[in-house]
N, C-alpha and C positions, 0 to 999 in steps of 0.2 A: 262732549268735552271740546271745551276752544280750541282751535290747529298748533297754539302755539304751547300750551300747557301739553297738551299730547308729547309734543313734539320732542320737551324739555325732560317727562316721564319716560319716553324710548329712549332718547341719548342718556341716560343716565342707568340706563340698564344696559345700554351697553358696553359703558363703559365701566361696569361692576363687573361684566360677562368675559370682557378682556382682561380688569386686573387678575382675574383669578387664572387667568389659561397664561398670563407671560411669567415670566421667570426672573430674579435676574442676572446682566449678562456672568459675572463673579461673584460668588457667594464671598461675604467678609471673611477674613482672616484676622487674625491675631496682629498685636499691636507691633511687631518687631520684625514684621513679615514684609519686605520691602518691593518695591513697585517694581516689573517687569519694563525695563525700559530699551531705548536705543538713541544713539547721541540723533540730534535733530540737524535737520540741513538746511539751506539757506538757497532760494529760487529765487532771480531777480527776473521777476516775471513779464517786465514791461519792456526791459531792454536786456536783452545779451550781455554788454556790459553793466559792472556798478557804476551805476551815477548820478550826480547831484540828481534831485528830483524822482529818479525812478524806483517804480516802489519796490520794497525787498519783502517776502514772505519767509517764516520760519513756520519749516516742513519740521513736524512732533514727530516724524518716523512711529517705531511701534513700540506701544507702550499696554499695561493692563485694560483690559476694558473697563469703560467708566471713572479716566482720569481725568482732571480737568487742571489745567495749568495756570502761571502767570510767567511773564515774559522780564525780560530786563538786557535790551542793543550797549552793547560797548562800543566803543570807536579807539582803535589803540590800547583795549584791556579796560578804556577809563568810561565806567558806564555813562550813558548818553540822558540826561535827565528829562524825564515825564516820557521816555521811548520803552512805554512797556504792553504794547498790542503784539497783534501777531504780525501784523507787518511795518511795515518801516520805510519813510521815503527822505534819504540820507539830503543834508543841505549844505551849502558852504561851509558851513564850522566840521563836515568830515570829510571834505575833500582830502586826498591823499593817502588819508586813514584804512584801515585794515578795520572791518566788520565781524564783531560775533554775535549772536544772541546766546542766553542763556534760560533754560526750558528750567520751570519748577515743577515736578506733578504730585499729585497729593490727591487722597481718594480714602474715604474714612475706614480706616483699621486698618491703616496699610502703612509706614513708613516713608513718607517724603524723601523724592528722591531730586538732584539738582543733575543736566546734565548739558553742558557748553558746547556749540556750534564750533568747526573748524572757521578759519578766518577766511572771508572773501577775497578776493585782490582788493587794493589798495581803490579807493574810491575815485573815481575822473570826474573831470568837468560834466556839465549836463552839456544837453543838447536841445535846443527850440525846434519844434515842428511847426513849421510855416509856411501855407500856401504862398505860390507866386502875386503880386501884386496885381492889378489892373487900370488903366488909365483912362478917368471916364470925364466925357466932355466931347467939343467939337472942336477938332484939331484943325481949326482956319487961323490966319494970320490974326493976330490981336486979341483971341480967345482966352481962357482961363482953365489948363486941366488941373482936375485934384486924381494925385494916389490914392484909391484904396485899397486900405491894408487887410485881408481876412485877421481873426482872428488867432492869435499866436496861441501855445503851452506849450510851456506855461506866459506869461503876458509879462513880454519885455520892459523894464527898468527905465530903457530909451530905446528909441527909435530915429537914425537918421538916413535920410534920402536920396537917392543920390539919381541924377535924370546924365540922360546918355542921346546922342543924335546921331545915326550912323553908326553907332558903335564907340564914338568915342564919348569920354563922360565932359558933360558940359560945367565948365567952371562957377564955383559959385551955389549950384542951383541944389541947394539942399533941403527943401522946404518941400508941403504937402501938397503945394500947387506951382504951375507952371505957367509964364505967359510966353504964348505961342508967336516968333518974331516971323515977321515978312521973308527973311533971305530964308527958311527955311522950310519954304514950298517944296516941295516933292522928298523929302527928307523922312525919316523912320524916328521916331524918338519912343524910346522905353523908360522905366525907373523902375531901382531894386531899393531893396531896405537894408539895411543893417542893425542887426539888433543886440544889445547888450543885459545882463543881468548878472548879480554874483556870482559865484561859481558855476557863472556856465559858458560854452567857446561861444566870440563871439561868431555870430550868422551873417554871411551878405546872402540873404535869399535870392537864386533863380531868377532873373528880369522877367517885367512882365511882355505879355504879347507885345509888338511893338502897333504903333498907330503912326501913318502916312500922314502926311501934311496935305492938307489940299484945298478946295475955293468955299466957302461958305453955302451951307445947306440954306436955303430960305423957311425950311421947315425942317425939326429935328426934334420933336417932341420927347418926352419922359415916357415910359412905358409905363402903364397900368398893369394892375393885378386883380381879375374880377375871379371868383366861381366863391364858393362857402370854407370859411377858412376852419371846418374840421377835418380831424382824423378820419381816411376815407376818403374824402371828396376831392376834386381833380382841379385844382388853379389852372387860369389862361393867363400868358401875360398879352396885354394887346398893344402893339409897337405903336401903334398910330398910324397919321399920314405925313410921308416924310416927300419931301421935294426940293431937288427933284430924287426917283424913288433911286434906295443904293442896289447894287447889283445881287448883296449878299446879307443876313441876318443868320446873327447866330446868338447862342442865352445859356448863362447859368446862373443857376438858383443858388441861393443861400439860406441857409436856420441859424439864426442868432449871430449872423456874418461869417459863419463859417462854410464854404462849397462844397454841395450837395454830390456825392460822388454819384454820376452817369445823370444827372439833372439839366439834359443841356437842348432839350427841345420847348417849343414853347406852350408844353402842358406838365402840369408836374401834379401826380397822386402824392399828397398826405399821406404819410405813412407815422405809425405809435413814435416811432425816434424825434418827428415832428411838433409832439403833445408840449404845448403851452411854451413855443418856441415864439419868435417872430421870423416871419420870411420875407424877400428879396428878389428882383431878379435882375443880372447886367445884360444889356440887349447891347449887341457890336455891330456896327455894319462897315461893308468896304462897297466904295464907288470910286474909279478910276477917273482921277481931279479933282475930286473930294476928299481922297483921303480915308482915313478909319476914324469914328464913333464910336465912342461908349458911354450908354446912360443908364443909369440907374433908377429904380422903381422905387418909391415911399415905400417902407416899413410896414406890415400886417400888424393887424391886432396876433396878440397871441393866441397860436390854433387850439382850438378847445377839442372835447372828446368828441367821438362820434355821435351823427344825429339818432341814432340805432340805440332805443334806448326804452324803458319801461320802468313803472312802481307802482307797487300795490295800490289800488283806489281804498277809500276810506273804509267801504264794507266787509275787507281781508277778503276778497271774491277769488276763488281762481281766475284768470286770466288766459285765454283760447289763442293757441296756437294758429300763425299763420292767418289769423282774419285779418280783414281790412277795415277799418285806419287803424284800430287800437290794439290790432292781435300781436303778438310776440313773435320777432322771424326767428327764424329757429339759426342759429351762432351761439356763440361762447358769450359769456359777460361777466363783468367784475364790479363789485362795490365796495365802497369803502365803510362801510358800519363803524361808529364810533368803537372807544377803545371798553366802555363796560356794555355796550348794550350788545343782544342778541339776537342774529339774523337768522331766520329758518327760510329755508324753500324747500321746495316739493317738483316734482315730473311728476303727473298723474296719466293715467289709462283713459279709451273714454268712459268706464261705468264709474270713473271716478276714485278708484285706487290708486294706492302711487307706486311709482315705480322705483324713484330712488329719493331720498330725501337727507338733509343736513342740517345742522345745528352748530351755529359757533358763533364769536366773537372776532372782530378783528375785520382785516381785508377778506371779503369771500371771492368766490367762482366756480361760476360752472355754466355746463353746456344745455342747454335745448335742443335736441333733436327733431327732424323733421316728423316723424313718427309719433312727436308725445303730441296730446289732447289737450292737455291744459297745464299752467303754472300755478306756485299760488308762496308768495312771500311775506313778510312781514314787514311794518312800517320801520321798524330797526335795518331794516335791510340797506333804507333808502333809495337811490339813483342806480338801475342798471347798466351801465353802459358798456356798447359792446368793446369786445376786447382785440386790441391789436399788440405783436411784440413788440416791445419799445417803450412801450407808456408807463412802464413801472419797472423801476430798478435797484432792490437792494443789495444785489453783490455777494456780501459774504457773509451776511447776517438776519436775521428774520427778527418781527415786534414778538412778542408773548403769541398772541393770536394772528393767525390768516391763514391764507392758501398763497401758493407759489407757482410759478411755472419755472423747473427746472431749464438751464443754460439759458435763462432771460432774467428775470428774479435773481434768482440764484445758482451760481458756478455749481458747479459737478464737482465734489470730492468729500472731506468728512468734516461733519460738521460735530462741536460737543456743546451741550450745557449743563450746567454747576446746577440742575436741578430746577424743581418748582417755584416758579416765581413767589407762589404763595404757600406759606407754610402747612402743610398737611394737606394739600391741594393737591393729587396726581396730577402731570402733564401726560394730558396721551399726542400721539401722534401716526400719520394716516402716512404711506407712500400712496402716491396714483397713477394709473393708467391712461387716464382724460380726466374729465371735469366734468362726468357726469351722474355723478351719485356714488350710490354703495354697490351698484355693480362693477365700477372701476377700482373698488379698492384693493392694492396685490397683498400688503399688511399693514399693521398696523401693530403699537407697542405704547404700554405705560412705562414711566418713569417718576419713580419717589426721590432719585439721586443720582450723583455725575455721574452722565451718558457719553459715549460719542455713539453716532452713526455714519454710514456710508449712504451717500446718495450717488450713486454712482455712475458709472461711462457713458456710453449715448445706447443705452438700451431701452427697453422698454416703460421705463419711468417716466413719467411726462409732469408728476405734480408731488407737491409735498405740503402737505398741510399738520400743524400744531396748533394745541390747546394749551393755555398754562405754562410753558418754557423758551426762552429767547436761547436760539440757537447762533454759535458762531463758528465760521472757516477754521478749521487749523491745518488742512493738510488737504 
């Protein structure tokens, strides 16, 4: 029998073997019998205070098992239109406002129950997170610097500039470039921003490093960026030859112009957070009568996945662990399989049994181990490639089909869904231990109707995989 027909005749017995062993979690009741509830509360999860921008979750507290709800934000008692998810990131039109949500739940044979949120404080202004400025160029007499700005959140309305010499702010000079005058040899010049938007306070952000005036470098090159621009691989930036040389070099990186936090030597690993970013680097230097430099590197293409990567050749062959050039290193890896076709792999032994094997649709994963003997996947499978945290994030919600990796993928706490995507279709669904077959599995559960789950604290769960049901956050 072909690997992949096999494969489709054991998942489908197993998942006969498990409807019959789960239960489920409430037997129905009678039409009049009404839902076990408690009023729900409200976490402004991003910021301590409410405010413009920051998003608000409405916590379901405890209710029957297998309810599933719908939401509906007031702002002053007066509901807030199309604000009916489970969270909520308040905008100019509720500053001042007092917040409620309102919980529906409903779950078949049971009596709909409605139950209102106490009110938040009154909603404040938002607030911008914005890195400090940088002044890049060569600070000699008659030169040209430009401000750059990193990247704000949320991305101010306007932006104005404001440059300083010594500490005092120099008249006029409100623009994103500066020219550098003669009287102001050995002198310090910085610039901050100010930034405005709706309801939010405005910001003078933090000045930036300040830059010394000094004599003209006869050489002061751009920095480059060489090494492989994937996840994984290690970028150089190379300053050049500068003349004459400065006493000091110092670098930080950027992804998408925002500053790489601890990114400030002149090597920087890729890391998943990196994936289909563009990068950056400001190289500064100080020489005493020269003054301080800051130049800027050309923009990377955007970093692609890692080169650490494998797919089945056309004869469906297993695939041998650890050979050389074309064996499998043995790591973790994720593929993206379209959204109806089906991906199997295998870990085999060496006489050629397998060890743990999968079937699904959707985003897959899992691990190869040093230990196993061979792979063997399907062309549904597509591109392996190996996996780092960071390169995939859906937050608080999962597609119908995939695997997950719990606190990257997806937040820690309980997720519900309103059942099978497709009518008379079980969803089942797997917790994991790792990512490496059905020996990590801790359990596993069918669902014909609205579920919640708990995916819980930082214990031993490490993966969460679905068939058939799009799960969402409530609590």
């Amino acid at each position: 029998m072909h690997p992949v027909v096999r494969r489709f005749s054991r998942a489908l017995a197993s998942a006969a073997a498990v409807a019959l062993l789960v239960t489920p979690a409430v037997a129905f009741a009678a039409p009049d019998v009404p839902l076990e509830s408690s009023t729900p509360t409200i976490d402004p999860n991003i910021s301590e205070l409410v405010q413009v921008g920051a998003t608000l979750k409405a916590h379901a507290g405890t209710w029957t098992s297998g309810t599933t709800f719908t939401y509906q934000w007031y702002a002053d008692g007066v509901p807030i239109s199309g604000a009916t998810e489970f969270d909520f990131r308040p905008t100019v039109a509720e500053r001042a406002k007092r917040l409620t949500v309102r919980l529906e739940g409903s779950r078949e044979g049971y009596t709909s129950v409605s139950r209102t949120s106490g009110p938040t404080d009154a909603v404040e202004w938002g607030r911008f997170s914005q890195a400090p400025p940088r002044i890049l160029g060569v600070a000699t007499p008659g030169a040209t610097l430009t401000a750059f700005r990193p990247s704000a959140v949320p991305a101010p309305d306007s932006v104005e500039y404001r440059w300083w010499l010594d500490g005092e702010r120099i008249r006029g000079a409100t623009r994103t470039t500066l020219t550098v005058r003669p009287e102001w040899r050995g002198r310090a010049l910085s610039v901050r921003v100010y930034l405005t938007k709706p309801g939010y306070l405005g910001r003078l952000v933090p000045p930036s490093a300040g830059v010394r005036v000094g004599g003209a470098y006869s050489k002061s090159p751009a920095p480059v960026i060489s090494g492989t621009k994937r996840v994984g691989s290690t970028l150089t930036v190379t300053r050049g030859t500068w003349s004459p040389t400065p006493s000091s070099f110092s670098f930080q990186w950027y992804a998408d112009g925002r500053p790489i936090s601890g990114a400030t030597t002149s090597k920087y690993t890729l890391t998943g957070a990196d994936y289909k970013k563009q990068i950056t680097v400001i190289v500064r230097t100080y020489r005493a009568g020269y003054g301080t430099v800051a130049r800027r590197s050309a923009a990377t293409n955007e970093v692609l996945a890692s080169a650490v990567r494998w797919q089945a050749d056309d004869l469906g062959e297993p695939i041998y662990v650890g050979e050389e050039p074309t064996g499998v290193v043995p790591t973790t890896y994720i593929a993206q399989s379209g959204p109806t076709s089906v991906c199997v792999w295998e870990r085999r032994r060496s006489d050629g049994t397998e060890i743990a094997q999968d079937v699904g649709s959707g985003q897959r994963m899992f691990t190869v181990l040093p230990i196993d003997y061979s792979v063997y996947t399907n062309h549904q499978c597509g591109v392996w490639i190996k996996y780092y945290p960071g390169m995939v994030r859906t937050s608080h919600s999962t597609a119908p089909d995939g695997v997950y990796v719990l606190g990257d993928h997806l937040e820690r706490g309980t997720y519900s869904t309103t059942g099978p995507v497709v009518a008379g279709e079980p969803c089942t669904y797997t917790f994991y231990e790792g990512f490496y077959g059905e020996p990590a599995v801790v359990s596993r559960g069918v669902v014909t109707e609205p579920t919640s789950i708990r995916l819980g604290g930082s214990g031993h769960l490490a993966g969460f995989a679905t068939t058939g049901c799009s799960w969402q956050w409530i609590d």
